[in-house]
Every structure is written in C-alpha cells, then in structure tokens.
C-alpha positions, -999 to +999 in steps of 0.1 A: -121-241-152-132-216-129-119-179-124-103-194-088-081-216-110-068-193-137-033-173-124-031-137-116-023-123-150-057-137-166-075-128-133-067-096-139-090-095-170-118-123-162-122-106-129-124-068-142-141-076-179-177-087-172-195-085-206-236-078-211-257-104-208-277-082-239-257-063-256-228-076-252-204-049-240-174-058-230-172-030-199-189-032-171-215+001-173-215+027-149-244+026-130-251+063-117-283+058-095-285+070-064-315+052-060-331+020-075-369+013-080-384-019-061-407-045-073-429-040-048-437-032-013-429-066+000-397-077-025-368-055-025-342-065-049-303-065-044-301-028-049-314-002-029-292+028-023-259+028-038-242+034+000-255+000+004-245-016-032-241-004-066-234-031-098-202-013-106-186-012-074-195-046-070-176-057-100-144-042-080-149-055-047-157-091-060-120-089-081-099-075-051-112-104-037-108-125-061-069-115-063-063-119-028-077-148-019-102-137+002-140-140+006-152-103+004-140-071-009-147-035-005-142-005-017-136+029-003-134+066-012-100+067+001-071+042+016-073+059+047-112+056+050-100+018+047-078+014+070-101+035+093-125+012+091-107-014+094-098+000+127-132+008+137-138-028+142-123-022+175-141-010+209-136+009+235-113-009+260-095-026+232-058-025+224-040-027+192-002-032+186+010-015+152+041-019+133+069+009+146+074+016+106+039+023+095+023+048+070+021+086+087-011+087+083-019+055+096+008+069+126-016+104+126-054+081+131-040+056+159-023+086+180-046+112+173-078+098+169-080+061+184-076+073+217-108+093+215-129+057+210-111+045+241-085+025+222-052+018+234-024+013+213+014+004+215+041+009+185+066-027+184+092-037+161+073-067+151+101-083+136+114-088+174+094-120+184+106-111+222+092-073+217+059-085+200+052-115+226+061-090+258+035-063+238+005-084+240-021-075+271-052-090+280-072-066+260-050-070+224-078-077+193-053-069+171-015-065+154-014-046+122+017-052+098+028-026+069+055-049+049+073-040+028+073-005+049+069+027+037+094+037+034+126+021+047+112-008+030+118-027+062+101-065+057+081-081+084+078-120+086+042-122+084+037-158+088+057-152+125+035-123+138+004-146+129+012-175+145+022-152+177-013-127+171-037-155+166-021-174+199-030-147+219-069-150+202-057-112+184-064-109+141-037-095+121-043-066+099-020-059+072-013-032+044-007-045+010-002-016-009+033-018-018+033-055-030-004-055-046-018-093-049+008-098-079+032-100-057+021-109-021-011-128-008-008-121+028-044-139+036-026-171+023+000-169+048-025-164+078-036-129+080-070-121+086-078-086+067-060-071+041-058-032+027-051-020-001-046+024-009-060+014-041-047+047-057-012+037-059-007+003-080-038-009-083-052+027-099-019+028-117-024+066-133-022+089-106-060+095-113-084+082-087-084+083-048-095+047-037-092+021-007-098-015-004-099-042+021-104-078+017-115-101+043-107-136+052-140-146+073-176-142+070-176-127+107-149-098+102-165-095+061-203-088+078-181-064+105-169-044+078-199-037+059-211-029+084-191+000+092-189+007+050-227+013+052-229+032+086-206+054+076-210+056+040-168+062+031-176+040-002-158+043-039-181+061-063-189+045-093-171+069-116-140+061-097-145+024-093-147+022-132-116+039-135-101+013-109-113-013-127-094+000-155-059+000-133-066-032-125-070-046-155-029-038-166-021-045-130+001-076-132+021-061-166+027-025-153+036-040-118+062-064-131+074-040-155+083-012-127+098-037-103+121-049-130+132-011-136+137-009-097+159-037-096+180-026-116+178+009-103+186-007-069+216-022-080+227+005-098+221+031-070+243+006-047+274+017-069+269+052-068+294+074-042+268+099-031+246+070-023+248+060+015+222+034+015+195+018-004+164+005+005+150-024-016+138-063-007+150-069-041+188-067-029+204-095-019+224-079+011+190-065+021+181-073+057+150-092+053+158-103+018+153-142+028+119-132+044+110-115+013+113-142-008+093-169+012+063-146+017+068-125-019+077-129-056+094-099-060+115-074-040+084-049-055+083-013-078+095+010-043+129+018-031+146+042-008+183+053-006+203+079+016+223+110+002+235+123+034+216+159+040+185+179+034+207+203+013+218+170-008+182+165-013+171+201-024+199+200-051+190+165-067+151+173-063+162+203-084+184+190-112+160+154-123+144+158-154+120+124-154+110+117-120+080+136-106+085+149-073+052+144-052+039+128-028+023+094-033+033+061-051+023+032-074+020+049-110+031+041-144+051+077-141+082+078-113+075+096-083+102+106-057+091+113-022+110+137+005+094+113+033+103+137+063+085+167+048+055+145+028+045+108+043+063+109+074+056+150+086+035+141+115+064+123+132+092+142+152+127+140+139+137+120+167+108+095+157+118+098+121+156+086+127+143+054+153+126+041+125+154+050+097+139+076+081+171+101+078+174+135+066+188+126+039+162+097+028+142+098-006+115+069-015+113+063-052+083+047-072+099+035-099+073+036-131+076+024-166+097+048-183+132+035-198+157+024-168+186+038-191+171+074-189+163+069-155+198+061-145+210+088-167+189+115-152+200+104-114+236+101-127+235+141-146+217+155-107+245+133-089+280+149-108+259+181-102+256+178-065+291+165-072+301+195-087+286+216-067+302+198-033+337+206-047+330+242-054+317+247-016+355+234-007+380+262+007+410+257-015+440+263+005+469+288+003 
C-alpha cells in the first residue's frame, strides 16, 4: 500500500512523521540553514537557499498535498500571503469574480490593492447560476469560492460554479479553511487551487501564523512557485515544524470540535435570545443538501444572532470558557464580534447585504466539554435576560 491509499486519519501521521534514514528519529529535524554548501561548481544539489527549498518545509507542503488530493503544496508565512499569491497569478487586464461572502481581508486585497496591478474584479452571489453566468467577461481567469463562508456559514455548490468557471476557460480558486481536507476535498470536485489559513485548524493551538495552497496542475503548481520564490512570503522552518505538529492531531481534534458544534447548534436553535443560527450541520440550514454532497460534516464554526450590539457587549462580558478574539480553528473556543474584527473593513450597509447583523457572533467551537459550554452560554443568556427585564419601565 502506498500513502495515496491509506484514509485521512493515518495520512495524517505517514504524511507528517518521516523518520531518519540514520538515526532513526521519528521527527522530521529542523533544518535552520539559510544557506546549503554545493558539491561543486557545476552540481548543485536540491537545496540552495531556503527561499527556494528547505527539508522541513518540504515535509509540509508534500502532506497538504497529500491530504488534498493535489499535486503540489506550499507553504507561506501567512494565509493572506497565500491567498495573495494565489491572486498574483493574475495580470494586468485580467478580471476576477469573488464570492459576495468572502473573508475581510480577502474583501481588503481585491478592493484595495488588485486594482493597483490593473485587475478588475466583481463581487457575485455565486450560488445564483444566472448572477455568476451574466458576471463572466471576456477577460475573467478566474472565480474564487469561500464555502463554508466566514462567517454566515453560507455554502456554495462548488461542483456548479466549476462546471460554469471552467466553461468560460476561467480556474476556480477556493478557501478551505473552515472545512480542512478532513472534511472537504474541493480539488476532487473540480477546483483548480486550494487555500488553506493554516493557522486555524490545521495549526490547531493558536500558536503559529501559516498559509497553504495546494495545486491541481503542473502549470498553475510551476505559476505558484514562482511567485513563492520571487517574493519570498514562505513558512519558516520553526513554524512549519510546529504545523507539522497541528497536523498531525488534525483529523481527531477536527471531528471532535464539529461534534461539540453540532450539538451547540442544536442547542442554540432552542434558546429565546437566539434569533438565528448559522451552521451547515442543521438540517433546516439553507444549503444543508449542498453540504452534504460536497462535505462530511457541517464543520467546528457556527454563527447565531442575538438581536443588538448592546446584546453582544453583555454576553461577551458574562462567558467564562470561550475566548473572545479574533481568529478561528483551535482546540480552545473562540468567539468573534465579526463587524468590529473579520468583517471591519466593510460598511454596515455591506455587512447587512451579506448577513452579517449587528447582532452576529461566529463561534469556533474547540474541544472543551459541550455541557460546560452550553452551561456558560445558558448563565450569560438569563443574565442578558435579567438584565432586559430590569431596563423595563414598570407601570403605575
């Protein structure tokens, strides 16, 4: 048997645990050069600068692949130097449709900065095949997909926007990060390049900054290195051991939290202060049916709706076991003010098109016990409760 045939949760290991050839460590070493001395003045070997190649961050890039099905990986300092680079492989004159419900900072780099290349760019619901089809111009390369979204959760049928991109002779691009490989193989369902902010799941500890994309062709693979090398955005080694690590309890930690957010999900749906919840996982979900043919799970992230800002600042204020931050992905829960954190570089008016209310929280649901999660949220809801019935005039 070969590593291709083993399934996700031995991959996870054989792809991350590469012992020595001599002494038989178990770890891949970290290889701190810089540098690396040549033969001689006609044979250079693999390694010459570590912007162009180190051993360790090879070991990373080969089991992102690996996981996703593709034919190269690479790693980055950051998801956004990813995703940047992934857009780099565009020229001036070139136009790319995004997803309407896309990362801010993915939102911030095609408004802001794309532009400046000569780029043009259109935001589409993709999920509208009439929207998407009437987007396309002569000049589209390209349609890149965020599903789930962060962080309304909204699913996008991939399969549909490839078969309408690659008609029109445009690649698909799409962001994995909520999913990971565990759950999601979006290169299996026709999508060319896939990203990865590799400091959410695949990190797992809320320790490393890290990016990844994986490619599906030798074409767009030789495109992005490319750009990797010009522009020298790559994962140090310190941190692509320490992603290695992540990786390694990827497929346990993952299942573990999206188990937790199910039930979380569920729960949140019975809860009166509770407007709305965001999560694939739900049955009355829209987009639930599209989940399941494309996923294996609804996933760890959710969303719900308590109304108002001041609704917000209370609860924010009264949980005990959920960190509040920005970010996602870790073993420890993490809940998100998306207007004020991911989302602050869009208006309000271009918050509330895309679902993203003033009363919206994202939640990364970690490992801890669901029963003290659910506790927690239910002690902060009676006080917002409480403290709702207090603000009442009481009449004469």
């Amino acid at each position: 048997m070969s590593i291709s045939d083993f399934s996700d949760a031995t991959k996870v290991i054989k792809t991350t645990t590469k012992p020595d050839p001599s002494t038989g460590a178990l770890n891949p070493p970290i290889q701190l050069s810089s540098t690396f001395e040549q033969k001689d003045l006609d044979h250079f070997g693999k390694y010459d600068y570590t912007r162009s190649g180190n051993p360790t961050r090879d070991v990373v890039e080969d089991s992102i692949a690996e996981l996703e099905h593709g034919t190269r990986g690479f790693a980055f300092s950051t998801g956004m130097a990813a995703i940047s680079t992934a857009f780099l492989t565009l020229h001036q004159g070139d136009h790319v449709i995004v997803t309407s419900d896309v990362y801010g900072g993915t939102f911030r780099l095609v408004t802001e900065l794309l532009p400046n290349y000569g780029i043009e760019y259109d935001f589409v619901d993709c999920n509208d095949p009439e929207a998407l089809e009437a987007a396309f111009k002569s000049n589209t390369k390209l349609v890149y997909i965020e599903t789930p979204a962060n962080p309304t959760l909204k699913v996008t049928d991939i399969r549909q926007v490839v078969k309408i991109a690659h008609s029109h002779d445009a690649l698909v691009f799409a962001d994995n990060t909520v999913m990971t490989p565990i759950f999601q193989k979006p290169l299996d369902l026709g999508v060319d390049l896939v990203l990865h902010s590799g400091t959410k799941f695949l990190a797992g500890h809320s320790d490393i900054l890290a990016g990844l994309i994986v490619t599906k062709s030798k074409e767009l693979g030789d495109a992005i290195y490319f750009i990797q090398n010009a522009m020298g955005a790559t994962l140090g080694v310190s941190d692509c051991w320490l992603l290695l690590r992540g990786i390694k309890t990827l497929g346990i930690r993952v299942k573990a939290e999206a188990n937790n957010a199910l039930e979380l999900a569920k729960w949140f749906e019975e809860q009166p202060i509770v407007e709305k919840v965001n999560y694939p996982g739900l049955e009355d979900f829209e987009g639930h049916d599209v989940q399941l043919s494309q996923a294996t799970s609804g996933g760890a992230v959710l969303s719900f709706d308590i109304g108002t800002e001041d609704n917000v600042r209370k609860l924010v204020k009264e949980l005990k076991i959920p960190v509040f931050s920005v970010s996602l992905g870790a073993v420890e829960s993490i809940i998100s003010y998306p207007p004020k954190m991911s989302h602050a570089e869009l208006t309000a008016d271009e918050r509330h098109a895309c679902g993203i209310g003033d009363g919206l929280l994202r939640l990364s649901v970690g490992v801890e016990d669901v029963d003290d999660l659910k506790a927690d949220f239910a002690q902060a809801f009676a006080k917002i409760a409480a403290s709702q019935k207090a603000d009442v005039p009481v009449g004469r």
